[in-house]
C-alpha positions in Angstrom: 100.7 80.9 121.3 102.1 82.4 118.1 98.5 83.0 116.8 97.4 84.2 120.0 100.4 86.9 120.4 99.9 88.2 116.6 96.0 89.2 117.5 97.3 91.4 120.3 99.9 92.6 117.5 97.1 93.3 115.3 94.9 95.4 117.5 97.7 97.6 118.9 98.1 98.4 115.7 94.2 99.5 115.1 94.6 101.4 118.7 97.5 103.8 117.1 96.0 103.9 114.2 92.8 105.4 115.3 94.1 108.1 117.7 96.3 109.2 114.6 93.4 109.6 112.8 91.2 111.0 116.3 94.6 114.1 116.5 94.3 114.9 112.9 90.4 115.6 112.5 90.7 117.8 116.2 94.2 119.5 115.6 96.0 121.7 118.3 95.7 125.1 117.9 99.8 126.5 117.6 98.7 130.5 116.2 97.4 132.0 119.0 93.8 134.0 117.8 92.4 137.6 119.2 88.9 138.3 118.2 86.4 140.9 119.1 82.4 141.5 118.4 81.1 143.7 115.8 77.5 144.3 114.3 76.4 145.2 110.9 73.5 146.8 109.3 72.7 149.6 112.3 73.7 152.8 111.7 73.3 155.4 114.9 70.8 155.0 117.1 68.4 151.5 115.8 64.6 152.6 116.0 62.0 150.5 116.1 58.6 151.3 116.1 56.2 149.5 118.7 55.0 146.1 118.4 58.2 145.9 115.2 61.2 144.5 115.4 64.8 144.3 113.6 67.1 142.5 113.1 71.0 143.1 113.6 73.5 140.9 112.2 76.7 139.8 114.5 80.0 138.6 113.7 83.7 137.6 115.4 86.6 139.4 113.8 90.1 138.6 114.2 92.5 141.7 115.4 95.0 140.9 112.8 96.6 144.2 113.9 97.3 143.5 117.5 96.9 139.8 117.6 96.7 136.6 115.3 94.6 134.4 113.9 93.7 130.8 114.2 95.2 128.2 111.9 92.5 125.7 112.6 88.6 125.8 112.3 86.5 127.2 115.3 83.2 127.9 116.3 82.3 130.6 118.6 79.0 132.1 120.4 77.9 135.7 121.8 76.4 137.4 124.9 75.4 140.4 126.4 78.1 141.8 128.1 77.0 143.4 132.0 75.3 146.6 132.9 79.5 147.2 134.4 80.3 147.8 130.8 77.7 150.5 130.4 78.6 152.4 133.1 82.2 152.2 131.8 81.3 153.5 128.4 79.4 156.2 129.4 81.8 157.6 132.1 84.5 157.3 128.9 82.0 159.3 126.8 79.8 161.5 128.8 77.1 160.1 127.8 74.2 158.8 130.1 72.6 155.4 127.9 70.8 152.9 129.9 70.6 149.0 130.1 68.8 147.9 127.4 66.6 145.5 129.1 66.9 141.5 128.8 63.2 141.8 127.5 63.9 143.9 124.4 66.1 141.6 122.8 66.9 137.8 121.5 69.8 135.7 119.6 67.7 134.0 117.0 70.9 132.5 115.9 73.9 132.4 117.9 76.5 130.4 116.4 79.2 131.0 114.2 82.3 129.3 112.3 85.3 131.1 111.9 87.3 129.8 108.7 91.1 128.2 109.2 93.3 131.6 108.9 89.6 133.3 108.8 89.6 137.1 109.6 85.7 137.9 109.7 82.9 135.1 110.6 79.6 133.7 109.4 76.8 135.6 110.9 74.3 135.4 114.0 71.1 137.1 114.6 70.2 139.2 117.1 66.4 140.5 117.2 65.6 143.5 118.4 62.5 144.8 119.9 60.7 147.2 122.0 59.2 145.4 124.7 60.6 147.3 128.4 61.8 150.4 126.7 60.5 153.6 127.6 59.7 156.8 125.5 62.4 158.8 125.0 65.2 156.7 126.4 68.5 155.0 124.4 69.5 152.1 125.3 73.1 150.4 124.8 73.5 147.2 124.6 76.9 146.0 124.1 77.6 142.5 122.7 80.8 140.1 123.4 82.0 136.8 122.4 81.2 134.2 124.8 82.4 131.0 124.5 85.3 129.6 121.5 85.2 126.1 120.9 88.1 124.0 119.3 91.4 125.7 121.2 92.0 127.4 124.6 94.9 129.5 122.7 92.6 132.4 122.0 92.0 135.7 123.8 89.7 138.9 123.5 91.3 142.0 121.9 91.6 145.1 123.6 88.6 146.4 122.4 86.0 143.2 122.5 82.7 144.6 122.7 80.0 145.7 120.0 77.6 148.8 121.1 74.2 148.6 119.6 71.9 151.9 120.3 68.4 151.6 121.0 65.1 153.3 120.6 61.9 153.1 120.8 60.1 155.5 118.4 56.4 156.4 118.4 54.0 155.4 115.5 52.9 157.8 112.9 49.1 158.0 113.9 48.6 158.8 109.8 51.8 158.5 107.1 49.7 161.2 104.8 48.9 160.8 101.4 50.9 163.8 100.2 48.3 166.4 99.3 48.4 169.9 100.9 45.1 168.9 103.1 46.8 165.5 104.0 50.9 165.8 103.8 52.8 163.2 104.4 53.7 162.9 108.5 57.9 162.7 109.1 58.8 161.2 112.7 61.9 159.2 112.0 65.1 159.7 110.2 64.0 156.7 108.2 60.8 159.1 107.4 62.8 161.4 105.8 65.1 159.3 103.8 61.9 157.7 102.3 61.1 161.4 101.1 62.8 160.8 97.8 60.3 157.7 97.0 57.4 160.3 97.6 58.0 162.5 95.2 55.6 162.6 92.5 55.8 163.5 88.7 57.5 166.4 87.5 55.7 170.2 88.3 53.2 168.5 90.4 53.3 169.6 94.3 53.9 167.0 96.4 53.3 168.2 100.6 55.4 167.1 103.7 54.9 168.1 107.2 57.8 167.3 109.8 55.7 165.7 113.2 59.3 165.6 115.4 62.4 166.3 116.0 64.7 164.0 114.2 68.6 163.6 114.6 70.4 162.4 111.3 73.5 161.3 113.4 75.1 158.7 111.3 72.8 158.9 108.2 74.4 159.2 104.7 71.7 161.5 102.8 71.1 162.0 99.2 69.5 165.2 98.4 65.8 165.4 96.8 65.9 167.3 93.9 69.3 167.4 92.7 69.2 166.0 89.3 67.7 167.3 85.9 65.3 169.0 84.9 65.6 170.0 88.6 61.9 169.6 88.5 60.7 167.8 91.9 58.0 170.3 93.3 58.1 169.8 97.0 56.1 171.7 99.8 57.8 171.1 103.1 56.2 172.3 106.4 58.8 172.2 109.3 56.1 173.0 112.1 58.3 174.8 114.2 60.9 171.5 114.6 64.6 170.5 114.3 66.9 168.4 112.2 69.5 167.7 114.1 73.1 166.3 113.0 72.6 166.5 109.1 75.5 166.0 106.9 75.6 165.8 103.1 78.6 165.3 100.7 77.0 164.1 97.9 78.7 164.5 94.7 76.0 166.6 92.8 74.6 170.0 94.9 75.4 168.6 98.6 72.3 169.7 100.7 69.2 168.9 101.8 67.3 169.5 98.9 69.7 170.3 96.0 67.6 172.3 94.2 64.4 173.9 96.3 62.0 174.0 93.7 58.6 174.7 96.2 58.9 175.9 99.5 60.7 175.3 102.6 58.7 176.9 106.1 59.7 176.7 109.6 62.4 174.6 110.5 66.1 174.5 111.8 68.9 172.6 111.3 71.2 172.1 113.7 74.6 171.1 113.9 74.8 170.4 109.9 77.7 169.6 108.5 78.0 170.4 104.2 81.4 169.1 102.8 81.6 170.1 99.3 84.5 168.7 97.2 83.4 168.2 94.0 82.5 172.2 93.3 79.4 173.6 92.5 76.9 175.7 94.4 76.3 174.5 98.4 75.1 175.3 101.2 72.7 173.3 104.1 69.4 173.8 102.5 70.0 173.9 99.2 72.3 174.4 96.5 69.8 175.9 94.9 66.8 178.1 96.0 64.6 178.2 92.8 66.4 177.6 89.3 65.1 179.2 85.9 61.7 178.9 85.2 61.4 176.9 88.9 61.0 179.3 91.5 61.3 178.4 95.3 60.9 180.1 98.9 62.4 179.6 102.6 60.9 181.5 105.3 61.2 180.9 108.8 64.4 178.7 107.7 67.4 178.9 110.8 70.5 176.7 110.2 73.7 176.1 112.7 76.8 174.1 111.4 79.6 174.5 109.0 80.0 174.4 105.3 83.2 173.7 103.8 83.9 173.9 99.6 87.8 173.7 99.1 87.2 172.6 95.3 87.2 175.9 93.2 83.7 176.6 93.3 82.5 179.7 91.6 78.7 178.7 91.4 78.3 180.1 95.0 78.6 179.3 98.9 76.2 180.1 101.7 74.5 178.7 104.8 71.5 178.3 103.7 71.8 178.8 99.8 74.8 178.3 97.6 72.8 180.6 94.4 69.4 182.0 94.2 67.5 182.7 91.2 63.5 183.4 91.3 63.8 183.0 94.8 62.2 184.4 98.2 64.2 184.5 101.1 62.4 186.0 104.2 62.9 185.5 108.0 65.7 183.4 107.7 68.9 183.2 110.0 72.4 181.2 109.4 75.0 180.7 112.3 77.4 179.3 110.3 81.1 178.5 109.9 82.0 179.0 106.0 85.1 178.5 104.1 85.6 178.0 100.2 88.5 178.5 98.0 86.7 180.7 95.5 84.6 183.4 95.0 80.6 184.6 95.8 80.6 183.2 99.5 78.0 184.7 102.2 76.3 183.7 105.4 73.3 182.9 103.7 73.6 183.1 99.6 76.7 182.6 98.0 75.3 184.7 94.9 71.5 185.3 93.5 70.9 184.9 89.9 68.3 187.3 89.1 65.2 188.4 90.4 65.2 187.5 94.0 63.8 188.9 97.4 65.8 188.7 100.3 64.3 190.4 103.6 64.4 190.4 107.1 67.1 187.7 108.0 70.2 187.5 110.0 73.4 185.6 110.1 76.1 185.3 112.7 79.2 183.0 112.9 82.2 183.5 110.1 82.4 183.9 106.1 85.6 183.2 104.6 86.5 182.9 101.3 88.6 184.9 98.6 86.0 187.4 97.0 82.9 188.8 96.8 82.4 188.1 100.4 79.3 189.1 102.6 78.2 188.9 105.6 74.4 188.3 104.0 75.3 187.6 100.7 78.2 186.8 98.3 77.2 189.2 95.4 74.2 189.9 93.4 75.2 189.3 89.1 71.7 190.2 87.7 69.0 193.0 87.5 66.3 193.5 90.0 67.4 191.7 92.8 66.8 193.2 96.6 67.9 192.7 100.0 65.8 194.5 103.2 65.8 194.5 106.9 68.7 192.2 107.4 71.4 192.3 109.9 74.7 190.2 110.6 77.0 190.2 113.2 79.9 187.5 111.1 83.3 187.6 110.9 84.0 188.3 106.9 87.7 187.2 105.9 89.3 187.5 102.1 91.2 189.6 99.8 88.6 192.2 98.7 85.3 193.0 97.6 84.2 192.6 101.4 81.2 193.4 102.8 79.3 193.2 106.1 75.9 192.5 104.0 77.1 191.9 100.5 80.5 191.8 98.8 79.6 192.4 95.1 76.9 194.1 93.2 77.6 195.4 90.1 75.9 192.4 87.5 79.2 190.5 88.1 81.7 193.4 86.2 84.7 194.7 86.8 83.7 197.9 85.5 81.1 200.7 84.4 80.3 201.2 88.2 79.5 204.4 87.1 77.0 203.8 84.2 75.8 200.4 85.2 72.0 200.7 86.7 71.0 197.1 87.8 68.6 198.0 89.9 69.4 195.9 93.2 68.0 197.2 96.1 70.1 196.7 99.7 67.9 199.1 102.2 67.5 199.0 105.9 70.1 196.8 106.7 73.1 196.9 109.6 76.5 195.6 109.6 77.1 194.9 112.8 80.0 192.8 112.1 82.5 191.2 114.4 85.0 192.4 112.1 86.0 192.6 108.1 89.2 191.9 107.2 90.9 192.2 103.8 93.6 189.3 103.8 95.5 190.9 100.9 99.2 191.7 101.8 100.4 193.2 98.5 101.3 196.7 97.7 98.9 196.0 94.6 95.7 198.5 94.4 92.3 196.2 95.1 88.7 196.7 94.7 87.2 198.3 97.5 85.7 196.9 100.6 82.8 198.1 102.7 81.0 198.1 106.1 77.6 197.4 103.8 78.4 196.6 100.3 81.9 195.8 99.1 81.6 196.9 95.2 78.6 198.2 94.1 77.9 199.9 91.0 76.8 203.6 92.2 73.1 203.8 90.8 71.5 200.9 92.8 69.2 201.8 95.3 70.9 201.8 98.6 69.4 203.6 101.0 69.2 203.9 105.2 71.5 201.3 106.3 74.1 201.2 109.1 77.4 200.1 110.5 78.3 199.6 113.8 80.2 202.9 115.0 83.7 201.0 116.3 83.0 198.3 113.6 86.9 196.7 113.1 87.5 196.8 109.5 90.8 195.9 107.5 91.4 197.2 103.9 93.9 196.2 102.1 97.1 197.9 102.4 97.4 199.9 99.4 94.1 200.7 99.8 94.8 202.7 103.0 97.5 204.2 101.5 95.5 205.4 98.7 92.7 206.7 101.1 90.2 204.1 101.3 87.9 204.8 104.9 85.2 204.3 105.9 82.6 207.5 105.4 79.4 208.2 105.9 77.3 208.4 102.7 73.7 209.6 101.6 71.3 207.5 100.5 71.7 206.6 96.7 69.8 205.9 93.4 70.0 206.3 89.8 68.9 210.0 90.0 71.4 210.4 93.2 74.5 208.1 92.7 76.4 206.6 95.5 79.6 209.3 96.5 82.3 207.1 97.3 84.9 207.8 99.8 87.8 209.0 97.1 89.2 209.4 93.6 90.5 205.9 93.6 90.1 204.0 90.6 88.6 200.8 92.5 86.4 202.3 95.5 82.8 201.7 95.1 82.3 200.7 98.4 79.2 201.5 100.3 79.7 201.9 103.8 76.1 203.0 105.0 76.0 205.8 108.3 77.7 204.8 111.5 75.6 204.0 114.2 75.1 206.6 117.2 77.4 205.7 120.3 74.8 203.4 122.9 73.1 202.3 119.8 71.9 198.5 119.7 70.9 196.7 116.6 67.4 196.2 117.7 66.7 200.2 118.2 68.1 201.2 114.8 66.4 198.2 113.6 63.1 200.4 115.4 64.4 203.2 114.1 64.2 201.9 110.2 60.8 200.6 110.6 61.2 196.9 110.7 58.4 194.7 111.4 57.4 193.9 115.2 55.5 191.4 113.8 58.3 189.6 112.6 60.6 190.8 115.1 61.3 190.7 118.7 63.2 193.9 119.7 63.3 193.2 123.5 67.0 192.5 123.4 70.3 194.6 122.0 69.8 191.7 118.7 66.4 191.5 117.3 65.3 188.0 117.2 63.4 186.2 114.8 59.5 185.6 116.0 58.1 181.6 115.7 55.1 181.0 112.8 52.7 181.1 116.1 54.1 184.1 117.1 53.9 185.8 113.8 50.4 185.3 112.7 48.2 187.9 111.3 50.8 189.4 109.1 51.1 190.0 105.7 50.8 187.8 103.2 54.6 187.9 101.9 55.3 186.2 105.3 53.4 183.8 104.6 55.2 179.9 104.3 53.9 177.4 102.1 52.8 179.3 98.6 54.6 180.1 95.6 54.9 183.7 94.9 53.0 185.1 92.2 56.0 185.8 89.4 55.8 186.3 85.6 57.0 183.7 84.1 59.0 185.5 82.3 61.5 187.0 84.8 62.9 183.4 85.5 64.3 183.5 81.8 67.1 185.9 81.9 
């Protein structure tokens, strides 16, 4: 009996021993844990070209700001969440994003482990595809966690769900080999990232032509040609398309190309965003437009955004061009917002370094900046430089040197306005300004501003250009008091110096003639001769005519060739 009683003893003793040992290898949860979804690796909208795939990568995260995590070991899965969810995102958004379809996507891998006191998870799969999309359609597909095995003490944060954005992009019938008969063919954003890998030796032309238009939402971009010797020889052919949503803040030149050394032909960017805090020349298309010795050319170049330099940049600021030297600038337009805490800031150049043609462009939108402001341009420091045909209708904001075309143009003095003869040419052009505005509030004397040219040395050519007649301009306010006005002035020259508007020791200001009452820009524009090939004067603005529309002109209208320069004019 004693025997038999000690085996019951002795088993009883196994039992408790084993469901000790069962508790500690499947603990109770006590911290309560709050995850959501998130995905890595996609940027923006995901596209995949037909008959490809990708794939995304998925994790579980734990909301250690609103919740807790888990003090014991757990494994967790993923779904799609319900077309419900959708709906509810886009009426949150305003957007309209369809379903992606069941077909057009696949958990390769769906499990995860999510450490003891873990905040971020081992990763599943998710393969994406483009079987059931159509052309032209984005798809969301919003990801949740499923199931979480190991504790019911766990809950979904307040904002579970991962959005993944979908797209099916077409197939570039030929990439190109990157000759001027066969360029290579851009569709995609990931197209023209993979620009930079294109590019051939130095001084050797390498030709791209954009096939779409592609939105850069979301992508971080590192400009083409923005290190030295600045020597990356690019022909790019825009074909009449948009790039949508670029942004650069890149550290060296922020822009699309840094330095255009080539040429840059009929495209727009839209919505572009240029952040400059590091200094130096900016501005959307380039920082540059042709260095010494390495000309480059933009026609038929239109930009829309904002370009902001608060880091003491005196290298220049502009929409499409922070400096230009050896450059041609014709048929352009910049509807910008620009601000910069220093000086030589316009709507298109910030300043051009010698020997460059600017013609037929407009700008719209706002300059602001402390000096040598222009609507057009910033200022103009060398010889030989001219400016035709151009109008803007921008807001220009600073202290002085103000101008409704350009704020400076005297070879960057302060003095010898008088004897100086740089031979810059501004003709034909209207500053049809929303208003210019001297921000100085001193009872100090300033140098002048003007309706055309802010500071000009006297002997430059400046000839038949116009203001609007009510145009609402601010000088500064000892200025006024030392009779600075605006006047009407003959045309000037080195045998016929400009006559400025008084005895004042600051005022070389050109101001232009004042437009007759009824007048609209496009009939002075008319008026002055300006080209109806390139422009369309049906409308009070004239507007800027499409490649297509503008064939059979001349051959300085002409995108996609190097002008004909000496070399010796790039060396001054």
């Amino acid at each position: 009996m004693k025997k038999y009683i000690s085996y019951i003893l002795l088993a009883l003793t196994f039992v408790a021993a084993s469901c000790t040992k069962g508790e500690e290898e499947q603990p109770i949860s006590l911290m309560k844990g709050m995850f959501y979804t998130g995905v890595t690796g996609v940027e923006g909208v995901t596209e995949v070209f037909p008959g490809k795939s990708k794939v995304v990568d998925v994790r579980a995260y734990a909301d250690t700001l609103n919740g807790s995590v888990s003090d014991i070991f757990l494994t967790m899965s993923f779904k799609v969440a319900d077309k419900a969810v959708v709906d509810a995102y886009n009426e949150a958004n305003g957007t309209n994003y369809e379903m992606c379809p069941g077909s057009a996507y696949e958990f390769t891998s769906n499990q995860v482990m999510m450490p003891r006191y873990g905040v971020s998870s081992s990763t599943a799969k998710l393969k994406l595809s483009t079987i059931g999309l159509e052309d032209g359609v984005t798809y969301l597909l919003p990801l949740i966690i499923d199931k979480v095995n190991g504790t019911d003490n766990w809950e979904l944060s307040a904002n579970p769900y991962a959005y993944i954005f979908l797209k099916q992009v077409q197939v570039a019938p030929d990439a190109g080999t990157g000759t001027k008969d066969d360029p290579y063919n851009l569709y995609t954003a990931a197209d023209l990232k993979s620009m930079v890998e294109k590019l051939g030796e130095d001084d050797v032309m390498v030709y791209f032509a954009l096939k779409a238009d592609i939105d850069m939402a979301g992508q971080k971009w590192v400009p083409l040609n923005y290190s030295q010797p600045y020597k990356k020889l690019i022909d790019f052919n825009g074909n009449g398309h948009t790039i949508d949503n670029f942004t650069c803040d890149w550290p060296n030149y922020p822009s699309f190309f840094g330095v255009l050394y080539g040429n840059c032909y009929d495209v727009s960017f839209t919505n572009a965003v240029i952040d400059n805090e590091s200094g130096g020349a900016t501005g959307i298309v380039g920082s540059y437009c042709g260095t010494t010795g390495l000309p480059g050319t933009a026609t038929r170049v239109h930009v829309q955004g904002r370009v902001h330099s608060p880091a003491g940049n005196k290298n220049g600021t502009g929409g499409l061009f922070g400096r230009l030297c050896g450059a041609r600038v014709i048929a352009c337009s910049a509807d910008v917002e620009i601000e910069s805490d220093e000086n030589y800031v316009g709507g298109l150049f910030g300043y051009d370094h010698g020997v460059s043609y600017v013609s037929d462009c407009w700008t719209s939108g706002s300059v602001k900046a402390v000096q040598m402001v222009g609507g057009i341009g910033g200022g103009l420091i060398k010889a030989g430089s001219e400016i035709y045909n151009c109008y803007s209708t921008a807001k220009v904001e600073g202290s002085y040197q103000l101008g409704g075309i350009l704020g400076h143009a005297n070879l960057d003095a302060k003095g010898n306005n008088d004897t100086n003869e740089p031979n810059d040419h501004i003709e034909g052009c209207i500053a049809w300004n929303e208003f210019i505005h001297s921000t100085a509030t001193d009872k100090n004397e300033h140098y002048s501003n003007g309706a055309i040219v802010g500071y000009t040395a006297v002997k430059n050519f400046l000839a038949n250009c116009f203001r609007k007649s009510d145009l609402d301009f601010l000088e500064s306010p000892r200025n006024i008091e030392l009779g600075y006005k605006l006047t009407d002035q003959a045309n000037a020259g080195p045998g016929s110096p400009l006559t400025c508007s008084s005895s004042n020791t600051y005022d070389f200001a050109y101001h232009g003639k004042a437009a007759a009452a009824g007048a609209t820009v496009s009939s002075i524009a008319r008026n002055l001769g300006w080209s109806g090939v390139i422009w369309d004067f049906s409308g009070p603005f004239p507007v800027l005519k499409s490649a297509s529309a503008s064939e059979g002109d001349a051959e300085e209208y002409a995108g996609g060739q190097l002008p004909d320069y000496d070399e010796h004019e790039f060396y001054n």
